[in-house]
C-alpha positions as CSV (number, residue, x, y, z in Angstrom):
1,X,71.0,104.1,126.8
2,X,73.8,101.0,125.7
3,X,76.8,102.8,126.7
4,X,79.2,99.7,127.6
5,X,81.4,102.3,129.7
6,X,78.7,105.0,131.8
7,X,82.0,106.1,134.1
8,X,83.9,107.3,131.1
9,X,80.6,108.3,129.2
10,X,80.1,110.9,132.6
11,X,83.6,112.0,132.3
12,X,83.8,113.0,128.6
13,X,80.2,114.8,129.5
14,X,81.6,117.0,132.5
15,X,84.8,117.9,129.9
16,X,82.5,118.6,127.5
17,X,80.2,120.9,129.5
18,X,81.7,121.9,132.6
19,X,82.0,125.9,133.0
20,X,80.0,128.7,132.1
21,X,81.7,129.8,128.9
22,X,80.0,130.2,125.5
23,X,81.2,126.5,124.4
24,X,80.1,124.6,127.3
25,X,76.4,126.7,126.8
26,X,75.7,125.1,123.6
27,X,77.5,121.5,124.2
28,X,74.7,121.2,127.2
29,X,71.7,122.3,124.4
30,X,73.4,119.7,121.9
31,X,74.4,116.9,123.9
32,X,70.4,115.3,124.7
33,X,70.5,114.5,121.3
34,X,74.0,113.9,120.4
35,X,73.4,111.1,123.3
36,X,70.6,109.4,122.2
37,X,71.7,109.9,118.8
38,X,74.9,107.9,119.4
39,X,72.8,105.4,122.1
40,X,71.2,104.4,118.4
41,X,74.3,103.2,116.9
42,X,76.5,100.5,117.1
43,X,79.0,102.1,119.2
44,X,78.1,105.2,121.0
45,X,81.0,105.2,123.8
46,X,83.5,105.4,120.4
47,X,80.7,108.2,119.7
48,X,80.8,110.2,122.8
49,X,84.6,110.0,122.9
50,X,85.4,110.9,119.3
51,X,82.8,114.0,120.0
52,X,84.7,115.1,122.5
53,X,88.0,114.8,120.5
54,X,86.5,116.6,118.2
55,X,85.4,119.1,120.0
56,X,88.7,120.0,121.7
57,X,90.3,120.6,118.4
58,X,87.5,123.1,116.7
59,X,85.4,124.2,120.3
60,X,87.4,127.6,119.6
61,X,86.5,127.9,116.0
62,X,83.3,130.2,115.4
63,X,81.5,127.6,113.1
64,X,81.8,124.6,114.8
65,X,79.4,124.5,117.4
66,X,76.6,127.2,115.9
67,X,76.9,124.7,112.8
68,X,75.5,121.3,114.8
69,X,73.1,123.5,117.1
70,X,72.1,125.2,113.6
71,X,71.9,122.6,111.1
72,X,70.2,119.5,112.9
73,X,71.2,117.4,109.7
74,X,75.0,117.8,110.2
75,X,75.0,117.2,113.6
76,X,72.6,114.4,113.5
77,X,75.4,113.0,110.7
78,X,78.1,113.7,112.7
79,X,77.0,111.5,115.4
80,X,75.8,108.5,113.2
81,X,79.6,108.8,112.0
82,X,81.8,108.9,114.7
83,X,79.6,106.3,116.6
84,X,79.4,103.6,114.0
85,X,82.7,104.0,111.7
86,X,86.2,104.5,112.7
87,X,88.0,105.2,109.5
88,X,85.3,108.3,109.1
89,X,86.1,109.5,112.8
90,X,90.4,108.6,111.8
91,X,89.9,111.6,109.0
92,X,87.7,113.7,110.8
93,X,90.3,113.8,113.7
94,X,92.7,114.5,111.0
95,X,90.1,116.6,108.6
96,X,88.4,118.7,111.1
97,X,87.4,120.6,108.7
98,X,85.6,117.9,107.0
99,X,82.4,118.8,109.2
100,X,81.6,121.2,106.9
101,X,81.4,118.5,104.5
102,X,78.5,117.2,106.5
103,X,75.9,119.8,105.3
104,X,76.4,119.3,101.6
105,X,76.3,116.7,99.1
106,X,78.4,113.6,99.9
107,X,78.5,112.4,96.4
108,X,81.9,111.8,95.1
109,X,83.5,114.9,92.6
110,X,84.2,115.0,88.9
111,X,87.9,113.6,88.3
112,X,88.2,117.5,86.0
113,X,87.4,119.2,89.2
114,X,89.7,117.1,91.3
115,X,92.9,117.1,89.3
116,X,92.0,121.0,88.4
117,X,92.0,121.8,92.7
118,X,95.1,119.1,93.4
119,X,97.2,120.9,90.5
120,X,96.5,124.6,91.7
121,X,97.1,123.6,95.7
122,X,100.6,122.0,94.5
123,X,101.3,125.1,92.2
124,X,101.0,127.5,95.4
125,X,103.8,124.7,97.2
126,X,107.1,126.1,97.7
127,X,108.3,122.5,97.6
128,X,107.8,119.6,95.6
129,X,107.1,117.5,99.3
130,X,104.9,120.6,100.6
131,X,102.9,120.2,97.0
132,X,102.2,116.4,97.6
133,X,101.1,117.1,100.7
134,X,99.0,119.5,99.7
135,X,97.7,116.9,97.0
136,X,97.1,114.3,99.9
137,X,95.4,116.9,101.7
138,X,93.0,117.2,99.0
139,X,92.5,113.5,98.8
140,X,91.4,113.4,102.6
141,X,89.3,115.4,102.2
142,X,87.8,113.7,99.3
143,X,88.1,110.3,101.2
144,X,86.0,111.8,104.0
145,X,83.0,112.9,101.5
146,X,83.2,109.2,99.6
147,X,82.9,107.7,103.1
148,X,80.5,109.8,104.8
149,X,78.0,109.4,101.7
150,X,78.5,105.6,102.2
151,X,78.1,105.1,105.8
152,X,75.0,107.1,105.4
153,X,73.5,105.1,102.6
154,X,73.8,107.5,100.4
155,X,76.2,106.0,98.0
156,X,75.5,103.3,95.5
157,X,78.5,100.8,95.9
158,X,79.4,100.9,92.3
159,X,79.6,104.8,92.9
160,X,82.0,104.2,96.2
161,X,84.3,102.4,93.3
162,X,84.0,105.0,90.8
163,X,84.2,107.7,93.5
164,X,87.9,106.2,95.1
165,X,89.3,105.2,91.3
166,X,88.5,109.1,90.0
167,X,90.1,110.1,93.4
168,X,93.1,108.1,92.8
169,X,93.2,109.4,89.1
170,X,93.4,112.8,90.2
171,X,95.8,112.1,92.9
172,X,98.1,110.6,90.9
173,X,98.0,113.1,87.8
174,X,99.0,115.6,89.8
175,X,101.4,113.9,91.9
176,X,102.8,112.7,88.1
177,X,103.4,116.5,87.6
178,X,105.0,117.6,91.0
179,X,107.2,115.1,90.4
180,X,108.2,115.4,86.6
181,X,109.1,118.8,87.9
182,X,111.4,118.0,90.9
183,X,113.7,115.8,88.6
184,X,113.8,118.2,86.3
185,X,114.9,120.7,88.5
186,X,117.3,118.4,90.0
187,X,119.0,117.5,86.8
188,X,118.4,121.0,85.0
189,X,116.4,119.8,82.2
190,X,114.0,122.4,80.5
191,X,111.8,119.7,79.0
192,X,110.6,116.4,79.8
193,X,113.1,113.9,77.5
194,X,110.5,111.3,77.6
195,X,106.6,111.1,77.4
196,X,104.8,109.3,80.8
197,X,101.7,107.5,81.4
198,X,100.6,105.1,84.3
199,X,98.1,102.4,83.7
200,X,95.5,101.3,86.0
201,X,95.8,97.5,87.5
202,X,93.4,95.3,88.8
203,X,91.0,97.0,91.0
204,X,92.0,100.4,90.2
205,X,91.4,99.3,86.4
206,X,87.9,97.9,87.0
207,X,86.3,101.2,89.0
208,X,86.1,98.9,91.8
209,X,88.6,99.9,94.2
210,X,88.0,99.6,97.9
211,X,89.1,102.0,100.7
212,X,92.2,99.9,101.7
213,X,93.0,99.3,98.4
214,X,96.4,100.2,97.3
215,X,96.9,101.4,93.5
216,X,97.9,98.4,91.4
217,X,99.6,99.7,88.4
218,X,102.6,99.9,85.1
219,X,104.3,102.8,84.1
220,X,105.3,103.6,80.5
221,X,107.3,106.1,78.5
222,X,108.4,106.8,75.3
223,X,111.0,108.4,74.6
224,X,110.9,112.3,73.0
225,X,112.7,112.0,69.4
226,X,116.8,112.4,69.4
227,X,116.5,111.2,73.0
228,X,119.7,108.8,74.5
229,X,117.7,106.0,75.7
230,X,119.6,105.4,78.8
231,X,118.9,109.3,79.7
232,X,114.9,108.7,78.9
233,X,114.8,105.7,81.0
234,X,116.7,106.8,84.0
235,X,114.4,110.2,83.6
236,X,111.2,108.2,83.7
237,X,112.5,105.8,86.5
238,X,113.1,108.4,89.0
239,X,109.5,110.1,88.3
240,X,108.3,107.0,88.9
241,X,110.0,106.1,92.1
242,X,109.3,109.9,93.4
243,X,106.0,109.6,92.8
244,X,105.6,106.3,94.8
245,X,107.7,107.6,97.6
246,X,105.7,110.9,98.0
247,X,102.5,109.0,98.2
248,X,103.7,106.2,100.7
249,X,105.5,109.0,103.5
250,X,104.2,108.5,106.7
251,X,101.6,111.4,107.5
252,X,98.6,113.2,108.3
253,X,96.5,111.6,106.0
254,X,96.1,108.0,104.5
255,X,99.2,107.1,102.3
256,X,98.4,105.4,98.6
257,X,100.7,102.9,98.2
258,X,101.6,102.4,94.2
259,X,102.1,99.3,93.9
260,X,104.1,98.1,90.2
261,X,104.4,94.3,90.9
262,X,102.0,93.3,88.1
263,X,104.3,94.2,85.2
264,X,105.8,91.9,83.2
265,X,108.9,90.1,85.3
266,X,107.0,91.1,88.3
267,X,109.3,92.9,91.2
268,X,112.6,91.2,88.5
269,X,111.5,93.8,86.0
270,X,112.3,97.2,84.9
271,X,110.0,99.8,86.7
272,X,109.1,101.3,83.9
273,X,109.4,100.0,80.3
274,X,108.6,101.7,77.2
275,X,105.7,101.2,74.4
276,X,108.3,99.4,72.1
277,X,109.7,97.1,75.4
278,X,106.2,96.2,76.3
279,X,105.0,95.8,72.5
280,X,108.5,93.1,72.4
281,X,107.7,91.4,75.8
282,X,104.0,90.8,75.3
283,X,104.7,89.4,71.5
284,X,107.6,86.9,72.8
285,X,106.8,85.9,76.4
286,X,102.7,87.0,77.0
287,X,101.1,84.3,78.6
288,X,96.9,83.5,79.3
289,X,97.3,84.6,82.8
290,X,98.7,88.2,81.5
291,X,96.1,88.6,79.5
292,X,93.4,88.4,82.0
293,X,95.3,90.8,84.2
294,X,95.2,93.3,81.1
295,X,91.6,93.2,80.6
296,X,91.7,95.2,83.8
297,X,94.1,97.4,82.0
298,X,93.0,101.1,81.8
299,X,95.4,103.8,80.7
300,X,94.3,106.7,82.4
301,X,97.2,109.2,83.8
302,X,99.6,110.9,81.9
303,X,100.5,111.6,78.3
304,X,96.8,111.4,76.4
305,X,98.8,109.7,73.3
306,X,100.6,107.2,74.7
307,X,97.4,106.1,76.9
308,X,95.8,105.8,73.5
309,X,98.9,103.8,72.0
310,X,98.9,101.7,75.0
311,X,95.5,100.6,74.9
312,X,96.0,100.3,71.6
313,X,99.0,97.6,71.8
314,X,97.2,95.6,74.7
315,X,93.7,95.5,72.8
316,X,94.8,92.3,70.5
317,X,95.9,90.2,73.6
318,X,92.8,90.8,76.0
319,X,90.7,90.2,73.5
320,X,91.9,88.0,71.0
321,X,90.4,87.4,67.5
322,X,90.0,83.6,68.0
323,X,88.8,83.7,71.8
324,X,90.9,81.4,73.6
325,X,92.2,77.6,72.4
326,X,91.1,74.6,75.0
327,X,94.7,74.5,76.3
328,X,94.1,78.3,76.9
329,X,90.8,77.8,79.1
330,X,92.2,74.8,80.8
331,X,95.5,77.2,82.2
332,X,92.7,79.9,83.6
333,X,90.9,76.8,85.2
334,X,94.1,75.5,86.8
335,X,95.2,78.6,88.1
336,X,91.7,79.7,89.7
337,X,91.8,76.1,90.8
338,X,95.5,77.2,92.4
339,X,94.1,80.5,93.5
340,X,91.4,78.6,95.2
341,X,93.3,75.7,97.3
342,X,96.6,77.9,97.8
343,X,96.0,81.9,98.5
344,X,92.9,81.3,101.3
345,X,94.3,82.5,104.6
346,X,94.6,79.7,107.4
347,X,92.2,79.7,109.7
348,X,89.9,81.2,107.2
349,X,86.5,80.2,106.7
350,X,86.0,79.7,103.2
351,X,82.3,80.5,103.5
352,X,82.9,84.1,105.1
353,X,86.0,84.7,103.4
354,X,85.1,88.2,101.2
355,X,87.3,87.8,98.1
356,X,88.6,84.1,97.6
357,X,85.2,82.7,99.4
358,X,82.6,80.4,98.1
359,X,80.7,83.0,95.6
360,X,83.1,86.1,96.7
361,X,84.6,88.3,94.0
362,X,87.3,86.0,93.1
363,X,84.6,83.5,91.9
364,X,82.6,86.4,90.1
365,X,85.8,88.1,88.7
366,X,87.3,85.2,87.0
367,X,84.0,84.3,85.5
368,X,83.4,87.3,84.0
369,X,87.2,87.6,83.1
370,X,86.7,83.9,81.0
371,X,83.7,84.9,79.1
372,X,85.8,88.4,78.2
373,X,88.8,86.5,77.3
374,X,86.5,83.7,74.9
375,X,84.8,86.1,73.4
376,X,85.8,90.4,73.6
377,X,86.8,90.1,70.2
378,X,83.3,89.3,68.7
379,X,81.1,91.3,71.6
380,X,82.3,94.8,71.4
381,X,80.2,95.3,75.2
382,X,82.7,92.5,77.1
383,X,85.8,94.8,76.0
384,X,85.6,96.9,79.3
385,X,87.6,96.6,82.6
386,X,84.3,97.0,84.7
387,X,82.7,93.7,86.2
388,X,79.3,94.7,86.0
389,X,79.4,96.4,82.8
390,X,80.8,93.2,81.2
391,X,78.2,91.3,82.9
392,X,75.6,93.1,81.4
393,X,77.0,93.2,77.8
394,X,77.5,89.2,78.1
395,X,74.0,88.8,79.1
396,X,72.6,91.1,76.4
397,X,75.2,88.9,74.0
398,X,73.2,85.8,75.0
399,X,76.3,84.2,76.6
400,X,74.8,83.7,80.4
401,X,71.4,83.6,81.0
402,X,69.3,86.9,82.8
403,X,68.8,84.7,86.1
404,X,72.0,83.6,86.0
405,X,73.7,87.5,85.6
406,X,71.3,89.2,88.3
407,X,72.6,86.5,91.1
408,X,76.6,87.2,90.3
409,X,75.8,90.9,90.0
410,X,73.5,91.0,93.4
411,X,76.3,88.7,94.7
412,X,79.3,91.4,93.5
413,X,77.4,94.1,95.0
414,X,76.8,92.7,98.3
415,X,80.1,91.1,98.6
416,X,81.6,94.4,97.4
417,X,79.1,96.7,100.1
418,X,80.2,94.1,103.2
419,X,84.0,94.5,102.3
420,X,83.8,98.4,102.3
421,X,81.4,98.0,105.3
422,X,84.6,96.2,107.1
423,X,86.9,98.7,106.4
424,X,84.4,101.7,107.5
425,X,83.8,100.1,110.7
426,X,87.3,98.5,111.8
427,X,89.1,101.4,110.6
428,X,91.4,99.5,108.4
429,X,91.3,96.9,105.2
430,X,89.7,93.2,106.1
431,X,88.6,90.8,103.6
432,X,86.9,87.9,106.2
433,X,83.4,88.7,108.1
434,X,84.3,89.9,111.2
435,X,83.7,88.1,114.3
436,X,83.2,90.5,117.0
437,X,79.9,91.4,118.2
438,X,81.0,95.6,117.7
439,X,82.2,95.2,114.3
440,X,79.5,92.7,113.4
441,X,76.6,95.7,114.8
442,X,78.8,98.5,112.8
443,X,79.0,96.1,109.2
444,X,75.3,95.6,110.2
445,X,74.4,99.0,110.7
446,X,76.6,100.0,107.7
447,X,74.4,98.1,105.5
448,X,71.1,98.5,107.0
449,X,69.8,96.1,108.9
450,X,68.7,96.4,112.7
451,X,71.6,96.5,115.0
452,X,70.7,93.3,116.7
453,X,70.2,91.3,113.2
454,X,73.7,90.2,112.8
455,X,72.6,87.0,112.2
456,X,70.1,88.2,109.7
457,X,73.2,89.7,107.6
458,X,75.3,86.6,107.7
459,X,72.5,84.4,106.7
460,X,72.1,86.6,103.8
461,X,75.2,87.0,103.0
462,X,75.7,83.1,102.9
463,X,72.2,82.7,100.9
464,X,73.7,85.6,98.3
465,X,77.1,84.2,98.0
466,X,75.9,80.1,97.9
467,X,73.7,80.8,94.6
468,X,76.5,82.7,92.9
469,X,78.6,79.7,93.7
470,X,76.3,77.4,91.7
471,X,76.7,79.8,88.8
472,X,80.2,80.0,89.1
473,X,80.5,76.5,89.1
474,X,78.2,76.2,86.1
475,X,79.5,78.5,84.0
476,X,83.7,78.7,85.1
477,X,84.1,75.2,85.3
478,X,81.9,73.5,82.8
């Protein structure tokens, strides 16, 4: 049946059936087809053996097993699951629960609906650390549903992106509010002296985060009127710092690292500035390169006003009125260029290498980032942080040709699908094709093809990402 292990395969089925209790009853009606089930993806002794994990911790429960011999669907998901991805089988071992989830619609939830549940599961917290975990516990959960749907192929990849960067939204609002209340307490304010917002980065900023992504983002605050300064700022600094350090604690459940290294003075810089200190740096010291990192900008936790009077300040120099002067272009170039011969891993292949390859997303991004940058100010469609979206307004603007938009966008999706692919399969973040035969069958299976087409999916990968390159070099560099 293509177990790689039949001694360990007959072990995990005598623990799973041996006896004559109620349990071991219905794993000997469900394991025929668990088996072949798992025999049909790419790893069924990972299958088998995360079954029977699985099974130790919820044999007991009364839905567990009368839910796979009931529900053929959920069980028949189940299997695909734990037999083809290991980060889905990683939060099922720490979601047990999440089998339930299996029955039901895998398609991300509304960011309302998100915060709404995080903020009521903290409320009920006796602790501000018990309330974040309660919010990660959420967010697990949520994780589990996002990829489930995708291993499945019942996700759109641009809908994986939303799905994680509305996730990490929610998370994050209410993690800003368990810990805005902790220093209060601690410092025996009644009130916040200072308003709070955090601004989406990068990835996070564009939709398009992945599952290993961390959350690239700046913090801002403004100060309530009558305020000391110094008491505003060392307010909104230690919100800030609790609210990365609750999210990064070891645990039961994936950490989000918040990651603030792309404000201005990098890791020199304050932590967290406010509107009139970011308003001051931008208009002395902003540079080309930081204004393609804010047309990624997207102000979307915290304080509704000073989102708005963020975007507001940042608007002028991501999209500005003149486009950009030939000195201006000729600094993107150079650093792509930079990017390009400096930031590829050794021993990479620059062919198979997922974001700074030959026709990856690097290539894409900054393409799309240097029509945006030339001309946001006149097309009101390029002034977004998504990729795609941009794309499309550009092509409806008549700046890059139809032919030429569907092969970066075809080449952005696939490039995008294979990454989260990786990270479904290996059970943690990789950004090169992977090499081994397993993980090469799981990407494959991920993505639909046949399990013993891995040279199909390469090829097409390579065809995908070599006519994007000629795009890339037509339109970047010329």
């Amino acid at each position: 049946m293509g177990y790689a292990d039949p001694d360990a395969a007959l072990r995990n089925l005598e623990a799973l059936t041996a006896g004559v209790s109620r349990t071991a009853n219905i794993q000997r009606a469900l394991l025929p087809a668990m088996l072949q089930w798992f025999a049909e993806c790419p790893d069924p002794d990972a299958g088998l053996f995360g079954f029977r994990r699985l099974s130790e911790a919820l044999g007991s429960t009364p839905w567990y097993l009368s839910t796979l011999r009931d529900e053929g669907e959920v069980a028949e998901r189940l299997a695909h699951l734990l037999a083809t991805s290991r980060y889905c089988t990683d939060l099922l071992e720490r979601e047990p629960q999440g089998v339930r989830l299996l029955g039901g619609d895998l398609q991300p939830l509304a960011v309302d609906a998100l915060t709404e549940e995080m903020l009521a599961t903290a409320g009920r917290q006796d602790d501000p650390e018990r309330a974040v975990r309660a919010i990660r516990a959420v967010r697990r959960r949520e994780l589990l549903r996002i990829a489930a749907g995708d291993v499945l192929g019942l996700t759109d990849v641009a809908d994986v992106g939303f799905g994680l960067t509305r996730l990490t939204d929610a998370t994050l609002e209410a993690t800003l509010a368990v810990a805005g209340e902790a220093v209060r307490q601690q410092r025996g304010l009644d009130a916040a002296p200072t308003r709070m917002a955090v601004v989406a980065m990068g990835r996070y900023g564009g939709f398009e985060l992945a599952y290993g992504s961390d959350a690239d983002v700046l913090f801002v605050h403004d100060p309530e009127e009558g305020v000391e300064p110094h008491v505003a700022a060392s307010y909104a600094k230690a919100v800030a710092e609790e609210v990365r350090r609750a999210l990064a604690l070891p645990g039961g459940d994936p950490p989000l690292l918040v990651d603030a290294d792309l404000r201005p003075e990098g890791k020199q810089g304050p932590l967290v500035r406010t509107l009139d200190s970011y308003a001051a740096y931008y208009a002395k010291w902003s540079k080309v390169w930081e204004a393609q990192a804010l047309l990624r900008a997207d102000a979307v936790v915290g304080d509704p006003g000073l989102r708005r009077r963020f975007t507001e300040l940042i608007d002028p120099l991501r999209y500005p009125a003149a486009g950009l002067s030939d000195d201006d272009i000729l600094e993107v170039r150079r650093i792509k260029a930079r990017v390009d011969r400096e930031r590829l891993p050794r021993g990479a292949d620059p062919a198979l290498h997922l974001k700074l390859g030959r026709g990856g997303l690097a290539d894409i991004e900054w393409t799309v980032q240097l029509l945006q940058l030339r001309h946001g100010a006149e097309v009101p469609g390029l002034r977004t942080t998504q990729t795609l979206a941009a794309l499309r307004a550009a092509t409806e603007a008549g700046l890059i040709s139809g032919d030429d938009a569907d092969l970066l966008s075809t080449a952005w999706r696939t490039v995008s699908r294979v990454r989260n692919a990786v990270t479904l399969a290996r059970g943690k973040p990789g950004d090169q094709m992977p090499r081994t035969s397993r993980e090469r069958r799981a990407v494959a299976g991920i993505l639909g093809f046949p399990l013993d087409q891995t040279d199909a999916m390469v090829n097409d990968y390579l065809r995908v990402t070599r006519h994007a390159r000629t795009v890339v070099e037509r339109v970047f560099w010329q």
